[in-house]
Each structure stands twice: as C-alpha cells, then as structure tokens.
TORKOL-4160 file (C-alpha; in steps of 0.2 Angstrom, whole numbers, padded with zeros to 4 digits, m for minus):
131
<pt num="1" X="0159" Y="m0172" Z="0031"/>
<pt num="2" X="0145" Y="m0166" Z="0044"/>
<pt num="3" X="0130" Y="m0162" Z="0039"/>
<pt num="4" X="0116" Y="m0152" Z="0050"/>
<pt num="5" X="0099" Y="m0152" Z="0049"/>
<pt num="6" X="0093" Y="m0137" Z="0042"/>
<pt num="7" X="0081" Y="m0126" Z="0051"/>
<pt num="8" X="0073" Y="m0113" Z="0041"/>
<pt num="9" X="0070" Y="m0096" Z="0052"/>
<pt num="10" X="0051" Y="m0096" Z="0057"/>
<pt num="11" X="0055" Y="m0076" Z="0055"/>
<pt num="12" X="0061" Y="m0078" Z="0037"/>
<pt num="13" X="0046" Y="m0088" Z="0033"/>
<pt num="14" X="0031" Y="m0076" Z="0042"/>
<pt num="15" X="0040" Y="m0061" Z="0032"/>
<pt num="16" X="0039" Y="m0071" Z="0014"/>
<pt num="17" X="0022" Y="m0080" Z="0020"/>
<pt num="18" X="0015" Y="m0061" Z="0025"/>
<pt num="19" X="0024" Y="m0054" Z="0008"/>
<pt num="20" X="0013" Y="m0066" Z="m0001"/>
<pt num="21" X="m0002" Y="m0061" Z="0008"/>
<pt num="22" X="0001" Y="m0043" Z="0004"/>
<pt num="23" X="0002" Y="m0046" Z="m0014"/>
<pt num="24" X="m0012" Y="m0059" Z="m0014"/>
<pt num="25" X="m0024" Y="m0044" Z="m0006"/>
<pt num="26" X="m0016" Y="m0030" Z="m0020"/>
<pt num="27" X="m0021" Y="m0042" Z="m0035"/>
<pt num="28" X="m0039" Y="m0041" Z="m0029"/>
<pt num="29" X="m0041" Y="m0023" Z="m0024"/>
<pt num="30" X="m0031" Y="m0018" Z="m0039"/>
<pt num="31" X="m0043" Y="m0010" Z="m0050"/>
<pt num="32" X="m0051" Y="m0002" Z="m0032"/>
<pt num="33" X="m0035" Y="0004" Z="m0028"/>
<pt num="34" X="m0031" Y="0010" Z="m0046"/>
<pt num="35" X="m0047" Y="0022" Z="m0047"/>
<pt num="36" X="m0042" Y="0026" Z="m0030"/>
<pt num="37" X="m0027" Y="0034" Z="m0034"/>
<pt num="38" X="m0033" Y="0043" Z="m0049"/>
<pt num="39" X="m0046" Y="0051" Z="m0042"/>
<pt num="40" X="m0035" Y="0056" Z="m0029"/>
<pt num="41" X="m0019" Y="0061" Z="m0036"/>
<pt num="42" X="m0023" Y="0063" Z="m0053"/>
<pt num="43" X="m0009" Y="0059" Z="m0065"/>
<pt num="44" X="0002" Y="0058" Z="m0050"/>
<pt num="45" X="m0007" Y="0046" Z="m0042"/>
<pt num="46" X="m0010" Y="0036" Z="m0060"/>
<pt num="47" X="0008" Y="0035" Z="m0060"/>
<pt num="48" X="0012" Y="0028" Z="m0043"/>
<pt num="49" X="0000" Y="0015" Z="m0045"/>
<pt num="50" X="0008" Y="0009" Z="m0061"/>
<pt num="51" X="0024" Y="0011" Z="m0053"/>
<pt num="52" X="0018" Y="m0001" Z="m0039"/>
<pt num="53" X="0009" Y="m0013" Z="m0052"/>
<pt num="54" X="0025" Y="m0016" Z="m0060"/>
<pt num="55" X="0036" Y="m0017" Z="m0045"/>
<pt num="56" X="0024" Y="m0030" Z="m0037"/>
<pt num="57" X="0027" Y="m0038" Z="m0056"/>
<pt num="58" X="0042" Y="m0044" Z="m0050"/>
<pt num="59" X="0045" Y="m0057" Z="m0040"/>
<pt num="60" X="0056" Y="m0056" Z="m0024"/>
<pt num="61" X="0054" Y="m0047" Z="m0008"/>
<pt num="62" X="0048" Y="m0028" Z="m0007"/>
<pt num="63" X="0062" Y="m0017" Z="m0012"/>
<pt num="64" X="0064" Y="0000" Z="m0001"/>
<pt num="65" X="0057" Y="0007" Z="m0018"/>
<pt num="66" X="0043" Y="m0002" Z="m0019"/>
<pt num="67" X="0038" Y="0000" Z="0001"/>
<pt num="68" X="0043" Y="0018" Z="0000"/>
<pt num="69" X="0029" Y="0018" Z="m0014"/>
<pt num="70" X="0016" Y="0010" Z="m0005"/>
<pt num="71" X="0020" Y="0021" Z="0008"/>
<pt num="72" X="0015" Y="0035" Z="m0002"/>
<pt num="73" X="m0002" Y="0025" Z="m0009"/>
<pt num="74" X="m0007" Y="0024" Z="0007"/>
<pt num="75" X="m0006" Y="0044" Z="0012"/>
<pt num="76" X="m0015" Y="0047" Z="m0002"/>
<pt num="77" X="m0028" Y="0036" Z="0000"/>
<pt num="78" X="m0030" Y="0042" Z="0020"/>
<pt num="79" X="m0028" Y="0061" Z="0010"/>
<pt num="80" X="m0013" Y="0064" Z="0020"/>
<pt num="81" X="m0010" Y="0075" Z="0003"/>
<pt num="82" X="m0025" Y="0084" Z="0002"/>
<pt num="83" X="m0016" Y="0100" Z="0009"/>
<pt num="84" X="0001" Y="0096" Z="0001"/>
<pt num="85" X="0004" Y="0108" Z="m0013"/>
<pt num="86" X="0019" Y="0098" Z="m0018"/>
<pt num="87" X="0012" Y="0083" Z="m0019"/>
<pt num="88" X="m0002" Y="0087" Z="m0032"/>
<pt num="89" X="m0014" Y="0097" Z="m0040"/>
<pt num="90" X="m0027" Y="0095" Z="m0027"/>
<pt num="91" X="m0040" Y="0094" Z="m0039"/>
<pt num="92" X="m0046" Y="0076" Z="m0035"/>
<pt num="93" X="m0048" Y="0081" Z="m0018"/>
<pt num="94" X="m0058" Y="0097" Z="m0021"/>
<pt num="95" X="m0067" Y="0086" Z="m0032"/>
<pt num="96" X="m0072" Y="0074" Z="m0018"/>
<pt num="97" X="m0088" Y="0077" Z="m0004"/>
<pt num="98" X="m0092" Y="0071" Z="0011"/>
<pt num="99" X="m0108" Y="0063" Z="0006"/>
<pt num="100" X="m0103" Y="0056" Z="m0009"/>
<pt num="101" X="m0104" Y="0036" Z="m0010"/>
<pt num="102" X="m0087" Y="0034" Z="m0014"/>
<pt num="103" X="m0078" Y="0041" Z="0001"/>
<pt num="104" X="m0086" Y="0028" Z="0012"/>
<pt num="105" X="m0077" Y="0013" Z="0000"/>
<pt num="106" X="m0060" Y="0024" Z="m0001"/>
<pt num="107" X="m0060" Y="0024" Z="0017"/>
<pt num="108" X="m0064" Y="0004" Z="0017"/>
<pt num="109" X="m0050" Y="0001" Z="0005"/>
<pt num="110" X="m0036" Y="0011" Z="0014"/>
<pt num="111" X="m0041" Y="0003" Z="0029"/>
<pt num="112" X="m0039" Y="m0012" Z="0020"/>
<pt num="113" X="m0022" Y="m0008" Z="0012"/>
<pt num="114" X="m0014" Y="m0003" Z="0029"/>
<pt num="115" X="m0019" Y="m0020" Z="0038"/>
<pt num="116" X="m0010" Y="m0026" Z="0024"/>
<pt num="117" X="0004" Y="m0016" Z="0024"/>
<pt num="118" X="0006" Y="m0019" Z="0043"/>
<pt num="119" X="0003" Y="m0039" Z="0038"/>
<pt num="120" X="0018" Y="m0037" Z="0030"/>
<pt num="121" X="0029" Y="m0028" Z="0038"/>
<pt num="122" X="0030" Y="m0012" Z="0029"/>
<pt num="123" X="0021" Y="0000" Z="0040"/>
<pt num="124" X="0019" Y="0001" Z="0058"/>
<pt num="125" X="0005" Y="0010" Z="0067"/>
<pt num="126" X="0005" Y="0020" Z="0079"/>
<pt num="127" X="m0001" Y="0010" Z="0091"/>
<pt num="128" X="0009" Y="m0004" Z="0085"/>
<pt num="129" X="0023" Y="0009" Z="0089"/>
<pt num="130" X="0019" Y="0014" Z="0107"/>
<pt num="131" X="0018" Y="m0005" Z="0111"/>
C-alpha cells in the first residue's frame, strides 16, 4: 500500500493556533470583561458572560453559538445597545459618565476583545471588509 506524507493545512493551523490565542487573551481579561458586561447589560449582560465562560469551557473550535455570542459581548462593550430597548434595561448605561475613570478602561478592553476576535477569525472590520 502507498503511503503519503502528510501535510497539515497551514490554514487549519493559523485558525486553531489564533483560536488558542483568543482564548489565551479571554482567560486573562475575564474578570475585566465580566464587570464589563454587568455594568453594561446588567443581568443580561451577567448572563452572556457566563454563557461564554462556559462555552470557551469546552474544548474545540468556536461554535456559531459561541461566536454569535461573542458577537454580542462585543456590541455591548462598544454600547452598540445603549439605544436598544430590546436588548436591555439601559440602566447600566444611563449609569455610565463620560468622565468617569472606568469608560477609558472599558474602551481599552473592547478594543482589546475585537483585535482578538479579528485574531481569530470571528469578526471582520470594516476596513478589514473594504480590503
């Protein structure tokens, strides 16, 4: 019988390599990220952030579910939700001023979360987009 040399696809391993990256960089901003989303979103955005901590739990690539999600963490953290009454209360937003000393970190970390999100493939911007 012939046997080939297997080549592994150098696309294959940038996605898992960049997958590894993105959950190396949630594990360290988690707790950020956490208060983040519950000052934010309030109980909605407490249990998006558990439903993302459990997701990333489990090993294997990012589901559709679980980039969906992130997804969503991401808005909220840029307050793409701040005039969305469906989304939430609005109450952490309200809650929020412009010269409080968190909104310069919450800008950091989202900033933060989409390099990463772009790092792995799950959101493109748009510039990434018009290229």
């Amino acid at each position: 019988m012939y046997y080939s040399k297997i080549i592994p696809d150098p696309k294959l391993t940038k996605c898992q390599g960049s997958e590894h990256a993105f959950r190396a960089h949630f594990q360290d901003h988690d707790e950020a990220l956490g208060h983040a989303a519950v000052l934010l979103g309030g109980r909605r955005g407490a249990r998006l952030i558990n439903a993302v901590r459990e997701a990333l739990d489990h090993q294997g690539p990012l589901t559709g579910r679980l980039r969906r999600q992130l997804l969503e963490l991401r808005n909220l953290l840029f307050l793409e939700y701040a005039y969305n009454d469906d989304w939430g209360d609005g109450t952490g937003f309200a809650l929020l001023e412009l010269d409080d000393p968190i909104v310069p970190e919450i800008c950091v970390l989202a900033d933060g979360l989409e390099q990463a999100l772009q790092d792995a493939g799950v959101f493109e911007s748009d510039t990434d987009q018009a290229a």
